[in-house]
Backbone as XML, in Angstrom:
<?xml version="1.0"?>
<chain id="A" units="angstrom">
  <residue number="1" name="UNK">
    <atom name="N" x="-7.519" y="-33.567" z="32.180"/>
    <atom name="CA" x="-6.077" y="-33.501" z="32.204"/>
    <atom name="C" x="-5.453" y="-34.822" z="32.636"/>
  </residue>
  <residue number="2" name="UNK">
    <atom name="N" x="-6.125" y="-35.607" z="33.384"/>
    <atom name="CA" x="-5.636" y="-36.619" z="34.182"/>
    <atom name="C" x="-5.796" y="-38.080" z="32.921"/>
  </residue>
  <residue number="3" name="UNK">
    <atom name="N" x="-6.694" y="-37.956" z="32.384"/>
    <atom name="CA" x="-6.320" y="-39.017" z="31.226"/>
    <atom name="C" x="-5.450" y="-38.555" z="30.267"/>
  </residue>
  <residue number="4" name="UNK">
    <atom name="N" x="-4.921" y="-37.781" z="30.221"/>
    <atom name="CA" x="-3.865" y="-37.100" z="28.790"/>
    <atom name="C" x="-2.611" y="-37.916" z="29.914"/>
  </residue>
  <residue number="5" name="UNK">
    <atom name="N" x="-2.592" y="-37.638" z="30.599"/>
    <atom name="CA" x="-1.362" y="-38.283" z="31.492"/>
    <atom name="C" x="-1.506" y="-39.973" z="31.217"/>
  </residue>
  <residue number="6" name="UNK">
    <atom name="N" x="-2.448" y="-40.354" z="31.233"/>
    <atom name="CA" x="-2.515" y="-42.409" z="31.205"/>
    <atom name="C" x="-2.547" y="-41.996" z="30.318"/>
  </residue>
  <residue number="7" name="UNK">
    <atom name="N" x="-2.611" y="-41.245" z="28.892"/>
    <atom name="CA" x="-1.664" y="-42.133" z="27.782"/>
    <atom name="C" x="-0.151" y="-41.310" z="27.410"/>
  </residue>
  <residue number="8" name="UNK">
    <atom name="N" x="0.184" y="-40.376" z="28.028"/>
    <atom name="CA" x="1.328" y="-39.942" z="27.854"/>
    <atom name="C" x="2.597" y="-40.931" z="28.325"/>
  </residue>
  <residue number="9" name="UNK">
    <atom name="N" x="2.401" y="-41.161" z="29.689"/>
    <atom name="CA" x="3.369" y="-42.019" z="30.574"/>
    <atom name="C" x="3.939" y="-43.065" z="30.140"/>
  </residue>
  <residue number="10" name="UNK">
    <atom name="N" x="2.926" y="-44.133" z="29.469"/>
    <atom name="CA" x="3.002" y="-45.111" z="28.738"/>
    <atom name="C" x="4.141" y="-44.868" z="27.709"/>
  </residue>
  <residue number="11" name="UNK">
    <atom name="N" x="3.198" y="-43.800" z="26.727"/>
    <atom name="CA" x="4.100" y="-43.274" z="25.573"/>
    <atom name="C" x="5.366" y="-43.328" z="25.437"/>
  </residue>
  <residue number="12" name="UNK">
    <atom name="N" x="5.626" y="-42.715" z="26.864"/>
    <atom name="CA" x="7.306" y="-42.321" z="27.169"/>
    <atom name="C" x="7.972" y="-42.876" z="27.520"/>
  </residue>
  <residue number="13" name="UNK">
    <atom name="N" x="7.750" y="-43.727" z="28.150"/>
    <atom name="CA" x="8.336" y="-45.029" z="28.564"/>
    <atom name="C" x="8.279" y="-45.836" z="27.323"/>
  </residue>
  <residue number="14" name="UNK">
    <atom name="N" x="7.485" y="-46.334" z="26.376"/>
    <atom name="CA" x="7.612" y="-46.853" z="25.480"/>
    <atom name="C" x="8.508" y="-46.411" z="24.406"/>
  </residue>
  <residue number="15" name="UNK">
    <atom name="N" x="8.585" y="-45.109" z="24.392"/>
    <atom name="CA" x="9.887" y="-44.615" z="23.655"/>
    <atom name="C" x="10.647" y="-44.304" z="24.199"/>
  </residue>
  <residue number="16" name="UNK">
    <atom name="N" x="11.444" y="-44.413" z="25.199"/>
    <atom name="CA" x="12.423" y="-44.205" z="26.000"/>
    <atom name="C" x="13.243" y="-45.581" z="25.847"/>
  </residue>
  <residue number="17" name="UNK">
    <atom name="N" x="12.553" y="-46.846" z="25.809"/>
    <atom name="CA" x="12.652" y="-48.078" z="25.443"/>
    <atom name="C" x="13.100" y="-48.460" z="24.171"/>
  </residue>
  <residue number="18" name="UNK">
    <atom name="N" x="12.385" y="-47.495" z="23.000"/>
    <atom name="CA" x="12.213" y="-47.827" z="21.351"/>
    <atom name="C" x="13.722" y="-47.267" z="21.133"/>
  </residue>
  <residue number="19" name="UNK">
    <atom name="N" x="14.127" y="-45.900" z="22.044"/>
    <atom name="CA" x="15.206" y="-45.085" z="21.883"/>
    <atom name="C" x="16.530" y="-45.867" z="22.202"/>
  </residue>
  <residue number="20" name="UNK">
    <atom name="N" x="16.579" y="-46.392" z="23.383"/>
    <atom name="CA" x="17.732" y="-47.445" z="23.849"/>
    <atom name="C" x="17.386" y="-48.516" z="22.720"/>
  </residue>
  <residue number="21" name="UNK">
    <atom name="N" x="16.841" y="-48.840" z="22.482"/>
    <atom name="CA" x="16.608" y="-50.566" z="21.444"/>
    <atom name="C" x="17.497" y="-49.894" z="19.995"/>
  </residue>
  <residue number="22" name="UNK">
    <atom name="N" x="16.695" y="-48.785" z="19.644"/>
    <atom name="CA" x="17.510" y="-48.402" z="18.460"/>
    <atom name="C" x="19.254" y="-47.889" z="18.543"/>
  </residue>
  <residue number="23" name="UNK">
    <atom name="N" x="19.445" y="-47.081" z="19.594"/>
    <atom name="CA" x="20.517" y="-46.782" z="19.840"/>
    <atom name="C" x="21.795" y="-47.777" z="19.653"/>
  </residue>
  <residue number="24" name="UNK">
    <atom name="N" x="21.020" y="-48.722" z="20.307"/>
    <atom name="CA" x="21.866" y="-49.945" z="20.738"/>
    <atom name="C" x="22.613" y="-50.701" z="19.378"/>
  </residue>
  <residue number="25" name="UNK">
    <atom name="N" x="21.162" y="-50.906" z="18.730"/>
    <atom name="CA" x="21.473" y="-51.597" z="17.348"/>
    <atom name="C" x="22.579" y="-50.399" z="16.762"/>
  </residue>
  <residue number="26" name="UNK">
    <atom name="N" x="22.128" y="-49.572" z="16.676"/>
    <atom name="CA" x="22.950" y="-48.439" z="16.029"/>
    <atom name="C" x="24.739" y="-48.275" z="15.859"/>
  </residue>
  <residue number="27" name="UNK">
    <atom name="N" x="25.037" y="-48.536" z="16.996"/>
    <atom name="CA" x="26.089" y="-48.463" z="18.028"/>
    <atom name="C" x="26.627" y="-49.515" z="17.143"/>
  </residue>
  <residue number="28" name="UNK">
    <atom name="N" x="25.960" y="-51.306" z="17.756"/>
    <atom name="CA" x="26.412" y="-52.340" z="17.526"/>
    <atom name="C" x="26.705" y="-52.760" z="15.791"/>
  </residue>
  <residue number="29" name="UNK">
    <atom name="N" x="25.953" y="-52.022" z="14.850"/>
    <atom name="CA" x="25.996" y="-52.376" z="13.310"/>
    <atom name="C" x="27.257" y="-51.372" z="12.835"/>
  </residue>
  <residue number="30" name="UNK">
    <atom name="N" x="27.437" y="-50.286" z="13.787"/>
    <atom name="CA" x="28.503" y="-49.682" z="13.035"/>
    <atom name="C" x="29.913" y="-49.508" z="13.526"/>
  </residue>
  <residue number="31" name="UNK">
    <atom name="N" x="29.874" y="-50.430" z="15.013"/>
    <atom name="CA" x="30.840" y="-51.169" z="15.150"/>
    <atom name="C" x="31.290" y="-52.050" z="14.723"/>
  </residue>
  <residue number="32" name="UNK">
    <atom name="N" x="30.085" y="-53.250" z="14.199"/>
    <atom name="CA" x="30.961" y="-54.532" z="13.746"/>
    <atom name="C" x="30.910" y="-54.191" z="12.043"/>
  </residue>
  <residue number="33" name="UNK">
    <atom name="N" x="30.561" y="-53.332" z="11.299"/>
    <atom name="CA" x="30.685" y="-52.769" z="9.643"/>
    <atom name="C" x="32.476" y="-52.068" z="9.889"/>
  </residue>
  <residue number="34" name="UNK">
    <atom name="N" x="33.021" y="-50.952" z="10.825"/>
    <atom name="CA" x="33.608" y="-50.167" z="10.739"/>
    <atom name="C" x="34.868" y="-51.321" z="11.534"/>
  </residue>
  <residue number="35" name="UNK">
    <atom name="N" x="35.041" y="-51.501" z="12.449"/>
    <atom name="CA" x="36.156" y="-51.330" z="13.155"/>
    <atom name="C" x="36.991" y="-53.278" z="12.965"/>
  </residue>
  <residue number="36" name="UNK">
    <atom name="N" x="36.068" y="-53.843" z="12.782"/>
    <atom name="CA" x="36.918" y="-55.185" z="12.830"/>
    <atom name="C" x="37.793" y="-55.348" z="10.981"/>
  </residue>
  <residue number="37" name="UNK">
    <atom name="N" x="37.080" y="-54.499" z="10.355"/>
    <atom name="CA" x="37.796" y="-54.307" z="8.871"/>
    <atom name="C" x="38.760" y="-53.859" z="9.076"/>
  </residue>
  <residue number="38" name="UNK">
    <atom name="N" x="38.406" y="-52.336" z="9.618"/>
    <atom name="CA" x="40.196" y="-51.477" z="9.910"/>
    <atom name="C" x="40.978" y="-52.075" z="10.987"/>
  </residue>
  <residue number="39" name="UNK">
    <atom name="N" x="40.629" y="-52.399" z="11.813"/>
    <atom name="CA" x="41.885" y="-52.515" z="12.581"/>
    <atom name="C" x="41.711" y="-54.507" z="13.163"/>
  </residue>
  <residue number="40" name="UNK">
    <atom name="N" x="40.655" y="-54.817" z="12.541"/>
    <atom name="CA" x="40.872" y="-56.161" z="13.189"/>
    <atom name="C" x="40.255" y="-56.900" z="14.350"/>
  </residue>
  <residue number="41" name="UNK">
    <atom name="N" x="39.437" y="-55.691" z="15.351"/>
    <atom name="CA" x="38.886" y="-55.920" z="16.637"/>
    <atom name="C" x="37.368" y="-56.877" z="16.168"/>
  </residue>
  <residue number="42" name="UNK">
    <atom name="N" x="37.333" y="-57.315" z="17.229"/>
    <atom name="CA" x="36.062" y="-58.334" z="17.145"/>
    <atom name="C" x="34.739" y="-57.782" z="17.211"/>
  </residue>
  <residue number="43" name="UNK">
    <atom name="N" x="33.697" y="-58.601" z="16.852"/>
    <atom name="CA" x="32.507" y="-58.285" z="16.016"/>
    <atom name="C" x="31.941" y="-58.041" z="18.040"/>
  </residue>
  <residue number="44" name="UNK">
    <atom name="N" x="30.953" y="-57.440" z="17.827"/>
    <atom name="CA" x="30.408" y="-57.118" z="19.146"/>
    <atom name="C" x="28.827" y="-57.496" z="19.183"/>
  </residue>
  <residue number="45" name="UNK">
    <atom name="N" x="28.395" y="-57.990" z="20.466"/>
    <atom name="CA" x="26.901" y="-58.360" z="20.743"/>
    <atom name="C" x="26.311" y="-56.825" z="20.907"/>
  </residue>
  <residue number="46" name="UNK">
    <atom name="N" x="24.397" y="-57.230" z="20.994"/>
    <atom name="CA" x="23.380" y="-55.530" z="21.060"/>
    <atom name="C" x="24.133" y="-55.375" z="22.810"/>
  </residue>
  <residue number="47" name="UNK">
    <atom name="N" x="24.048" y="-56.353" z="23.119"/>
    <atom name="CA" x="24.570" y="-55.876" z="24.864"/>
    <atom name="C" x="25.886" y="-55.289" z="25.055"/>
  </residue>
  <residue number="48" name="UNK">
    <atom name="N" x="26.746" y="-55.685" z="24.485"/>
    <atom name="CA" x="27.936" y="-55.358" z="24.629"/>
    <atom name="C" x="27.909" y="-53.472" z="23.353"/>
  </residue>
  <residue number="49" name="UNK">
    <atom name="N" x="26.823" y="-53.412" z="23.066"/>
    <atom name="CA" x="27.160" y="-52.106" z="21.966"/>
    <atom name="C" x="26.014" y="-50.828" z="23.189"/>
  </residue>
  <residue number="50" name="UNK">
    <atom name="N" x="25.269" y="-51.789" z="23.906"/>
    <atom name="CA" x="24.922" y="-51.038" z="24.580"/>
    <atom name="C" x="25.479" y="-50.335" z="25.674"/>
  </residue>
  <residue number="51" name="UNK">
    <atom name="N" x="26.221" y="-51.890" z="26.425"/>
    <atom name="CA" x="26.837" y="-51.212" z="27.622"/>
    <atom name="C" x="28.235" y="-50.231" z="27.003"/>
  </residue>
  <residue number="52" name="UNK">
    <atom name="N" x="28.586" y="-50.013" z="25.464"/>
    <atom name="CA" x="29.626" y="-49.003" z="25.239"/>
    <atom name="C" x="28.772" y="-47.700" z="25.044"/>
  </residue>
  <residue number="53" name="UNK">
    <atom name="N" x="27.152" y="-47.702" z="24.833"/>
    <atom name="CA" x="26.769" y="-46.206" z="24.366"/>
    <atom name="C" x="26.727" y="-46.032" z="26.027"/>
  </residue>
  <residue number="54" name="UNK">
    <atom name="N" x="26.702" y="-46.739" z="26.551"/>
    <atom name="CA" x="26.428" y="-46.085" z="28.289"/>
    <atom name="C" x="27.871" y="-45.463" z="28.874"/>
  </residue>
  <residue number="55" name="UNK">
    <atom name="N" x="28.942" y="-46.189" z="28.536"/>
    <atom name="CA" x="30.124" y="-45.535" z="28.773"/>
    <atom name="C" x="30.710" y="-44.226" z="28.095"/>
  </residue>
  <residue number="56" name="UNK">
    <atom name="N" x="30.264" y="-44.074" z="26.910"/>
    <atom name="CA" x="30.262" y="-42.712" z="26.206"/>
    <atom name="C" x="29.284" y="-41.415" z="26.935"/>
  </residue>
  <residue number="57" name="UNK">
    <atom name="N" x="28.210" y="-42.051" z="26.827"/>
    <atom name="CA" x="27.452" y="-41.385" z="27.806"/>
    <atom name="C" x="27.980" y="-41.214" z="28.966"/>
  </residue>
  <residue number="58" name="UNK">
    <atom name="N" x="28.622" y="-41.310" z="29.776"/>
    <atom name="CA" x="29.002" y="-40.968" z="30.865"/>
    <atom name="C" x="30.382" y="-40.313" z="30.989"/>
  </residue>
  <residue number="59" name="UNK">
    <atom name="N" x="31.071" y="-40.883" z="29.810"/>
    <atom name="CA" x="32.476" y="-40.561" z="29.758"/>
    <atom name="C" x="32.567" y="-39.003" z="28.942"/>
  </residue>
  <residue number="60" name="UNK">
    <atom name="N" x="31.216" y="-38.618" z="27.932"/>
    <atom name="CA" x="31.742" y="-37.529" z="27.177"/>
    <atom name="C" x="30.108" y="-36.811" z="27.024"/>
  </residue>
  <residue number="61" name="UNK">
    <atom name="N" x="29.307" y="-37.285" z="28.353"/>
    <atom name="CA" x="28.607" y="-36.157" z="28.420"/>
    <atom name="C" x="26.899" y="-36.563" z="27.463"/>
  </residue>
  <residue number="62" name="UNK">
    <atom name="N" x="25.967" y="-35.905" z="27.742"/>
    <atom name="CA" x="24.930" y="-35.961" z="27.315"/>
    <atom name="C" x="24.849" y="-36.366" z="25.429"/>
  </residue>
  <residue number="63" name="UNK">
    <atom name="N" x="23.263" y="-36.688" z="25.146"/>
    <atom name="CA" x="22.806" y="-36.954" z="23.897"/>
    <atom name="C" x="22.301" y="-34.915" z="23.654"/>
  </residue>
  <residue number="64" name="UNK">
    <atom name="N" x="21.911" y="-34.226" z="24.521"/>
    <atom name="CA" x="21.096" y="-33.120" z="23.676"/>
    <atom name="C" x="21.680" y="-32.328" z="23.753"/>
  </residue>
  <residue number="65" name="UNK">
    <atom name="N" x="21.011" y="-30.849" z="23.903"/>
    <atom name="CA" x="21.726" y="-29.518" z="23.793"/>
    <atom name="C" x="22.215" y="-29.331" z="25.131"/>
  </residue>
  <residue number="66" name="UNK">
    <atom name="N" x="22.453" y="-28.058" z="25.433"/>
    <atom name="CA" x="23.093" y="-27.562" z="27.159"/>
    <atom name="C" x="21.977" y="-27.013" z="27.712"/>
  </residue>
  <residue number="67" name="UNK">
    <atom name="N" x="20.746" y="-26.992" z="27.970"/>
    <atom name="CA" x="19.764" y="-26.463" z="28.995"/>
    <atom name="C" x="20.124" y="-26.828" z="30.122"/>
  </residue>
  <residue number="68" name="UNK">
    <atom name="N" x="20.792" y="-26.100" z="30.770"/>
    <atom name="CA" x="20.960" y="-25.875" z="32.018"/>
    <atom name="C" x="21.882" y="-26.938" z="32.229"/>
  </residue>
  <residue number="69" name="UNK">
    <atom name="N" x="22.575" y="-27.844" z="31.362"/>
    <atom name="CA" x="23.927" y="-28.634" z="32.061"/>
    <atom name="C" x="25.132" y="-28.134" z="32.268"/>
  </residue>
  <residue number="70" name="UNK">
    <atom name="N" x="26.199" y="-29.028" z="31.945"/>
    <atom name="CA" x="27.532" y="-28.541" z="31.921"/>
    <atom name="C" x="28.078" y="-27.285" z="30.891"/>
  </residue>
  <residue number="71" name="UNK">
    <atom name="N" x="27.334" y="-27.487" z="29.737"/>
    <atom name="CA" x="27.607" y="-26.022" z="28.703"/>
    <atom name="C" x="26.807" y="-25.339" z="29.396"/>
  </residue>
  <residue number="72" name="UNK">
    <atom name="N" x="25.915" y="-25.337" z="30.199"/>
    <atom name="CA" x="25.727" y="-23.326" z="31.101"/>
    <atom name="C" x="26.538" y="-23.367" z="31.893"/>
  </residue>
  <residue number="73" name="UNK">
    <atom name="N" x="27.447" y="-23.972" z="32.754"/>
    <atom name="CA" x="28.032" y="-23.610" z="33.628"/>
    <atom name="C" x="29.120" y="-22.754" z="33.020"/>
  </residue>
  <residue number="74" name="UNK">
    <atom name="N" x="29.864" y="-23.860" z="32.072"/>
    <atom name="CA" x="30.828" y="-23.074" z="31.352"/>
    <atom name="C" x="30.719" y="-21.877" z="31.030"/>
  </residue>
  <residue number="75" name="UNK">
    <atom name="N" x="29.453" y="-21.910" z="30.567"/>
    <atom name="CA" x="29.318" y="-20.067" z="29.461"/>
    <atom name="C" x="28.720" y="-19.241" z="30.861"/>
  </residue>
  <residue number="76" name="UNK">
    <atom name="N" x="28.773" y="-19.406" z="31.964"/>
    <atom name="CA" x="28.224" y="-18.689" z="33.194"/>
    <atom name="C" x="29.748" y="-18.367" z="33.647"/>
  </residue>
  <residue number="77" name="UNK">
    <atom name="N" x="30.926" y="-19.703" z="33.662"/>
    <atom name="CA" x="32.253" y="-19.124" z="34.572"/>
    <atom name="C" x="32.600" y="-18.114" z="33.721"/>
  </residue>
  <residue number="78" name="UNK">
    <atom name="N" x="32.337" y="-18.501" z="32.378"/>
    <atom name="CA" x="33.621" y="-17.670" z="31.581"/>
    <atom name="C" x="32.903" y="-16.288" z="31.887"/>
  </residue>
  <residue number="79" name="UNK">
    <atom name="N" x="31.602" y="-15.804" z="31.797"/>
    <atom name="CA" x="31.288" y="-14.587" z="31.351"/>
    <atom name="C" x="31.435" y="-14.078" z="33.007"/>
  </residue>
  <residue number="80" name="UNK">
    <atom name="N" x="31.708" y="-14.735" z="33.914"/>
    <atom name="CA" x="31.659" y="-14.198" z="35.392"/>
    <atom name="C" x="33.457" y="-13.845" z="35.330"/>
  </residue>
  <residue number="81" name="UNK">
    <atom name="N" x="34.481" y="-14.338" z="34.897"/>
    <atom name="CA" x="35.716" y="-14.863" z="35.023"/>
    <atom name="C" x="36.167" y="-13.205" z="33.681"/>
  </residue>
  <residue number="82" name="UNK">
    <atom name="N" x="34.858" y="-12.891" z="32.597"/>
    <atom name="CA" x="35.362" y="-12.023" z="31.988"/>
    <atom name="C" x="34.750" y="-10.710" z="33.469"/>
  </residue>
  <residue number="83" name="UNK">
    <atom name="N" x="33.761" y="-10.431" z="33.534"/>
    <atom name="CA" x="33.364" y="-9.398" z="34.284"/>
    <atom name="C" x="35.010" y="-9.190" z="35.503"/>
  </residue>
  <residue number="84" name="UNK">
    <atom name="N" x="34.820" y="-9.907" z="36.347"/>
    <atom name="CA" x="36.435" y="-10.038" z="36.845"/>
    <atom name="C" x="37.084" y="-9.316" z="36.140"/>
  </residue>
  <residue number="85" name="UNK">
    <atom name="N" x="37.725" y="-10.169" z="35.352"/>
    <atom name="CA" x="38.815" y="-8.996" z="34.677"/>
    <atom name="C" x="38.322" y="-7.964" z="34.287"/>
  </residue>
  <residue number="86" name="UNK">
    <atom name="N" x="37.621" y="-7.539" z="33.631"/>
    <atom name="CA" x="36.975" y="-5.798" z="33.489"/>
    <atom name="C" x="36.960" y="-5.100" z="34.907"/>
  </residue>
  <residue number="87" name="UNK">
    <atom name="N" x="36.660" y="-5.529" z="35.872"/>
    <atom name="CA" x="36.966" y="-4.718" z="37.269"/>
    <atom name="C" x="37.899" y="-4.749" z="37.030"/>
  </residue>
  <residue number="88" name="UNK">
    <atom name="N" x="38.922" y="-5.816" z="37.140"/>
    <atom name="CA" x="40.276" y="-5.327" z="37.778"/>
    <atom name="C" x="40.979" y="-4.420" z="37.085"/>
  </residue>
  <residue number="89" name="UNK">
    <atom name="N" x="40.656" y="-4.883" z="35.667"/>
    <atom name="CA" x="41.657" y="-3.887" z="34.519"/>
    <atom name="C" x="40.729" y="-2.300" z="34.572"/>
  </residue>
  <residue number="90" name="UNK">
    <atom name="N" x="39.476" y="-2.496" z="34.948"/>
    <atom name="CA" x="38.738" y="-0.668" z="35.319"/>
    <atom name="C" x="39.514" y="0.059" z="36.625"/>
  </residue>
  <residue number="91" name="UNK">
    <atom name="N" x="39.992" y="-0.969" z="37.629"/>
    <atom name="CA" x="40.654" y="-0.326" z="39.090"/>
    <atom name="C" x="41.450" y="0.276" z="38.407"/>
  </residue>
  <residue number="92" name="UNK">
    <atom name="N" x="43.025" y="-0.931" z="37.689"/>
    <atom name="CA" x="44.414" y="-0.496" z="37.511"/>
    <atom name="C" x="43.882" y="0.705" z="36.791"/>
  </residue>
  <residue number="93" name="UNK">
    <atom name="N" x="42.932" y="0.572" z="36.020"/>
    <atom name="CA" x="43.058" y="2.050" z="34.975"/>
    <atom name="C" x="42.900" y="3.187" z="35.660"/>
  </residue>
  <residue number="94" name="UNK">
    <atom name="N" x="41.947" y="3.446" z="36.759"/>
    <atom name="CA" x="41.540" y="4.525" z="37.688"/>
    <atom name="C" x="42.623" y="4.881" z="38.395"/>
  </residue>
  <residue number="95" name="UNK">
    <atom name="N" x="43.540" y="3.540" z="38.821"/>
    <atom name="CA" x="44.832" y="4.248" z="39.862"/>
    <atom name="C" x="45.957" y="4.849" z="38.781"/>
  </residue>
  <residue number="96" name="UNK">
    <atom name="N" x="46.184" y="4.934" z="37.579"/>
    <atom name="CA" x="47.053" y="5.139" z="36.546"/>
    <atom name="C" x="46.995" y="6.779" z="37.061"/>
  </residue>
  <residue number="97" name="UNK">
    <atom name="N" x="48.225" y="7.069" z="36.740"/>
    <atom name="CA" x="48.696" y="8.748" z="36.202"/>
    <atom name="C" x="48.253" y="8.666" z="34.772"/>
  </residue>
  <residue number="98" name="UNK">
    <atom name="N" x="47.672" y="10.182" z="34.277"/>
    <atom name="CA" x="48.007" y="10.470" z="32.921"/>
    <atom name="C" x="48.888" y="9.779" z="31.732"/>
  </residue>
  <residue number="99" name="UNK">
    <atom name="N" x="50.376" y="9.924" z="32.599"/>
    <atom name="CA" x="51.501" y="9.399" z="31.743"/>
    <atom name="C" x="51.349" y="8.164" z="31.244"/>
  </residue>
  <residue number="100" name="UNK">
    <atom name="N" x="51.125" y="7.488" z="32.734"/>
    <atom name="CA" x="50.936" y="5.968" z="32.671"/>
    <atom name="C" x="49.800" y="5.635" z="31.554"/>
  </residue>
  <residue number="101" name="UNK">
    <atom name="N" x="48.915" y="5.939" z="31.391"/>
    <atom name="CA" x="47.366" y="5.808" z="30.769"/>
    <atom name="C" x="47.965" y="5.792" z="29.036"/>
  </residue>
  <residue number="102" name="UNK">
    <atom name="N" x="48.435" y="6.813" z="29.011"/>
    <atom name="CA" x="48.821" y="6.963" z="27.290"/>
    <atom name="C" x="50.470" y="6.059" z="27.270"/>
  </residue>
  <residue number="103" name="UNK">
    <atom name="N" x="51.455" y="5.602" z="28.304"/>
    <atom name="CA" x="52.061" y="4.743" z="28.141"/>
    <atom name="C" x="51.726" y="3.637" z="27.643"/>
  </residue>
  <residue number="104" name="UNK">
    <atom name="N" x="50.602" y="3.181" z="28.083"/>
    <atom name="CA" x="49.796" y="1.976" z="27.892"/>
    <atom name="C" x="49.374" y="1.631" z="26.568"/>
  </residue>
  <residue number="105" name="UNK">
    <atom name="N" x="48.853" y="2.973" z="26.682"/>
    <atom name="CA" x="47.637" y="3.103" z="24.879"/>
    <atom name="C" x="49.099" y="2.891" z="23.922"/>
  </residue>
  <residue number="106" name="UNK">
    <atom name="N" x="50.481" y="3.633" z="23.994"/>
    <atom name="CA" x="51.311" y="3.713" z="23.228"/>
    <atom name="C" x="51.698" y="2.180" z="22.942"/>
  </residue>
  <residue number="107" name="UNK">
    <atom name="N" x="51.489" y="1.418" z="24.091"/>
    <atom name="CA" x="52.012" y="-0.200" z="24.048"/>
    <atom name="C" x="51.084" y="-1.065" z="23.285"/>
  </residue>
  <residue number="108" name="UNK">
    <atom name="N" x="49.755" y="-1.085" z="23.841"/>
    <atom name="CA" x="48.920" y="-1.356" z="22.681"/>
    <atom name="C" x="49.227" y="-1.151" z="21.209"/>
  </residue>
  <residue number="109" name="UNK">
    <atom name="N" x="49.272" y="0.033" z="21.290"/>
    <atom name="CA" x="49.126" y="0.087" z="19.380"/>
    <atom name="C" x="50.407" y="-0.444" z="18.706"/>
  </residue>
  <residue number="110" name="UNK">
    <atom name="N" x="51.798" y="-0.421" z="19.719"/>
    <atom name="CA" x="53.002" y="-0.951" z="19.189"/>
    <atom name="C" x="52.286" y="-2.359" z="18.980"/>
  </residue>
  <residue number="111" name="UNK">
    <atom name="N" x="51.193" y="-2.694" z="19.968"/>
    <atom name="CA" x="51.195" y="-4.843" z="19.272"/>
    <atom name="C" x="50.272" y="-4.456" z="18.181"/>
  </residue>
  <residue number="112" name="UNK">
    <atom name="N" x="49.532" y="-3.833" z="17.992"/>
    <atom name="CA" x="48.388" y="-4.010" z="16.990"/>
    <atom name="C" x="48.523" y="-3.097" z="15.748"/>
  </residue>
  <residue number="113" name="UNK">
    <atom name="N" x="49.395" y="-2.221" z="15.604"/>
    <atom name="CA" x="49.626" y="-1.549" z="14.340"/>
    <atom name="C" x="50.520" y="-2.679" z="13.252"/>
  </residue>
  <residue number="114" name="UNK">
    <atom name="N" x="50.008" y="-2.574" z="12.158"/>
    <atom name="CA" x="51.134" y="-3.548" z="11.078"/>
    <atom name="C" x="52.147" y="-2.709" z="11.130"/>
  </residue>
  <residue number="115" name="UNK">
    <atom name="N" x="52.540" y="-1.507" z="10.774"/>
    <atom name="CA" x="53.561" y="-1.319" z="10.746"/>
    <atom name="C" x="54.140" y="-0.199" z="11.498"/>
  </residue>
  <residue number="116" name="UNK">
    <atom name="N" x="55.031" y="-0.887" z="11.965"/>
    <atom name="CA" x="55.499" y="-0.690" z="13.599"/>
    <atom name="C" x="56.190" y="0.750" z="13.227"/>
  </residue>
  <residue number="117" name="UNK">
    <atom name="N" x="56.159" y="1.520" z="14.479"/>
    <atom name="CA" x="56.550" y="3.061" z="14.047"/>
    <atom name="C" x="57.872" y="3.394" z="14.350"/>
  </residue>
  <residue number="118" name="UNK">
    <atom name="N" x="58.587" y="4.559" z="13.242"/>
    <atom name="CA" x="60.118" y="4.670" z="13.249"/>
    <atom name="C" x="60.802" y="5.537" z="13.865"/>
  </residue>
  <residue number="119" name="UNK">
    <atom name="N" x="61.379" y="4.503" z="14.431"/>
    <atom name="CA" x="62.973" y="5.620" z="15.419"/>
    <atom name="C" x="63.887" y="6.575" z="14.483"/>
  </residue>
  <residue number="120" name="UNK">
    <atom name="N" x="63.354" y="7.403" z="15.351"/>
    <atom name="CA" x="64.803" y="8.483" z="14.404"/>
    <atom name="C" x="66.186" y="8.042" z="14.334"/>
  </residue>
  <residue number="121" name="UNK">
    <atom name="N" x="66.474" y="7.202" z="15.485"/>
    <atom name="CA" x="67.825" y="6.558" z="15.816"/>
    <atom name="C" x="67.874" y="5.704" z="14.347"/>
  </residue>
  <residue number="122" name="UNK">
    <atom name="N" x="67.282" y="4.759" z="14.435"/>
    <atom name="CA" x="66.935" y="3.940" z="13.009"/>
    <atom name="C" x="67.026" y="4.501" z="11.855"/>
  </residue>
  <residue number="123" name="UNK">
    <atom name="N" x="66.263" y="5.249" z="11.628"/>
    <atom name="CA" x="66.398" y="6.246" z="10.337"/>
    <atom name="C" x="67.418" y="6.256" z="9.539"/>
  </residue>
  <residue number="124" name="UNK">
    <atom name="N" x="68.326" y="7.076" z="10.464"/>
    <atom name="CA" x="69.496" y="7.914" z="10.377"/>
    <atom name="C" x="70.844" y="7.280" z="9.401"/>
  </residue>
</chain>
C-alpha cells in the first residue's frame, strides 16, 4: 500500500500543477481573443490571467460540484426553513375552529380556481 502512495503523491501534485498551467493559459488566450476586440481592454500576461482565475475563484466560489460546500448548506437551510413552516402552519391549523378551517380552504380555492365563483348579488 505504501508504494501506491510514492507514486500517487507525485502524480497529484504534478497535476495539480498541469491543472493551474492549463487553466491559466486558458483564462489568458480567451481574454486577450475576446475582450480587447469588443471593448478595447488590453492584452493580458499567463500571470496576470492567473492571478484573475484566483479572484473568480474566490469571488464566485469553487471549480466542482457541492459535496458538502456552500450548495449543502443552502439545500440543508432551505429544507430546515421549509420543515419550520410546516410546524407552524400544522399549530395555526390545530388551534383553528371548524369555521375557520373551511374559511381558509374557501380562500385558497378563490386564488387557485380559474374561474372565480358567482355572487348572486352580481348575477342579478
Amino acid at each position: 500500500m505504501r508504494r501506491k502512495w510514492i507514486w500517487i503523491a507525485p502524480l497529484a501534485i504534478l497535476a495539480m500543477f498541469a491543472f493551474v498551467i492549463i487553466g491559466g493559459e486558458i483564462v489568458m488566450h480567451l481574454w486577450n481573443w475576446l475582450l480587447p476586440p469588443l471593448f478595447g481592454w488590453r492584452l493580458i500576461t499567463f500571470w496576470q490571467a492567473l492571478g484573475l482565475l484566483l479572484l473568480c475563484r474566490i469571488l464566485f466560489g469553487g471549480w466542482g460540484g457541492s459535496r458538502g460546500g456552500k450548495g449543502h448548506m443552502r439545500h440543508h437551510l432551505k429544507e430546515r426553513m421549509a420543515e419550520r413552516m410546516g410546524e407552524r402552519m400544522r399549530e395555526r391549523w390545530e388551534k383553528m375552529t371548524p369555521e375557520e378551517r373551511e374559511k381558509f380552504r374557501q380562500g385558497l380555492r378563490g386564488c387557485w380556481d380559474p374561474v372565480p365563483p358567482q355572487d348572486s348579488k352580481t348575477s342579478a
